[in-house]
N, C-alpha and C positions, 0 to 999 in steps of 0.2 A: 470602521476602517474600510478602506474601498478596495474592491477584489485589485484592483492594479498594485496596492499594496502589500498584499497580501505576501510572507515571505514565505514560498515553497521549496525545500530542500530535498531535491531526489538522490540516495546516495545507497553506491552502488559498491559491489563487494572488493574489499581490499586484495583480494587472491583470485584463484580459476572461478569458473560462471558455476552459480548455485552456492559459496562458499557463504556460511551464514554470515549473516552483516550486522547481526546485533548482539555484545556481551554486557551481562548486564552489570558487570565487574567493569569496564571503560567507560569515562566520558565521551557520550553519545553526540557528534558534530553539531548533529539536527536538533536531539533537546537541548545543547547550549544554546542554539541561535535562536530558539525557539523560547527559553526563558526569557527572553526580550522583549517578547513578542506572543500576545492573548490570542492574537487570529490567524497562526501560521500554520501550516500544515509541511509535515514532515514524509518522507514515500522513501520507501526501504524495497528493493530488488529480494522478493524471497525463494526465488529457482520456482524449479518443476514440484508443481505439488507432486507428480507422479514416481519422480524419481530422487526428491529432496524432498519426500515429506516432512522431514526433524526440522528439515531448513527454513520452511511454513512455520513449523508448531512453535518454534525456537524462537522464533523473531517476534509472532505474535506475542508470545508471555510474554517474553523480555518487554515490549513496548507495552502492554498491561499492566507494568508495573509501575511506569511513568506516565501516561498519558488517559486520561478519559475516556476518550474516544479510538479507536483502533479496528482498525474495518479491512481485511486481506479481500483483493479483487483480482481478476484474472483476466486475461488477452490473448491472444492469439499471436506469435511469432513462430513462422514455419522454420525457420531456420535456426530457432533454439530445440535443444532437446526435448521432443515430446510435444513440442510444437502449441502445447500449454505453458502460459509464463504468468507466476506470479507474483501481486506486488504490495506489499503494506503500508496503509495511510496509519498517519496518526496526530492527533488535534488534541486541544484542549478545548478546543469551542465548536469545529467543522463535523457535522453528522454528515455524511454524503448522501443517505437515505432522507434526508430533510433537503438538502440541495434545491434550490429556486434552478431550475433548468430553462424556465422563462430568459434567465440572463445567458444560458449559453450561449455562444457562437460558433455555431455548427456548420451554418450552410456556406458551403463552396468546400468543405473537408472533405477526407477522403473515405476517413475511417467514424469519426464521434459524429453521434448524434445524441437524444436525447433517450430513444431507444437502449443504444446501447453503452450509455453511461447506466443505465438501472442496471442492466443483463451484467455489467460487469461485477456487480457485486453480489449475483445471486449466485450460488457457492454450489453446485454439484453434492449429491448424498456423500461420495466419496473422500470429498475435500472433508466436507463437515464434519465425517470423524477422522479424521487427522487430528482434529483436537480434541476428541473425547479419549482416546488413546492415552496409554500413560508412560 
């Protein structure tokens, strides 16, 4: 399939900013659209690791239950709480640690590059036990 193909569903929370986005009791928008489809990639808004940690650890499981591949990365939005924002992929096919960045198209951006498409998936000690937590 060709990345222009590709179906990518970003989907964001139903209520106030940080509310978790994923039960794993509902049909899930994105893995519906995404049983269709072998090469799509789904992205879930998971709040402030800082301030919504459950809302990280929450979304994550939940999409470990459905998806192979699931990879929570982070951003910077100063104007969200905590001014850390983050956000969970999830594939049945797309590693983003594997990602050909050869194909990115970065230059004239203001924010991506190739740099920091990696940075974004390296995860702080802090964030990381979010999920050893129980």
């Amino acid at each position: 399939m060709d990345y222009k193909e590709m179906p990518i569903s970003i989907l964001g929370s139903g209520g106030g900013v940080a509310q978790a986005m994923v039960d794993e009791n509902e049909d899930l928008e994105g893995f519906t659209l995404l049983e269709r489809y072998e090469d799509g990639i789904v992205v879930f808004q998971s709040g402030s690791p800082y301030y919504y940690s459950s809302t990280l650890r929450n979304t994550v499981r939940s999409l470990k239950k459905l998806f192979p591949i699931v990879q929570p990365y982070l951003c910077s939005i100063p104007s969200f709480l905590g001014g850390i924002w983050s956000f969970t992929m999830a594939s049945k096919k797309w590693d983003p640690h594997q990602a050909d960045l050869n194909r990115l198209r970065w230059q004239g951006a203001k924010y991506i590059n190739p740099e920091t498409f990696r940075a974004s998936f390296g995860l702080p000690n802090y964030i990381k036990n979010i999920f050893k937590e129980t």
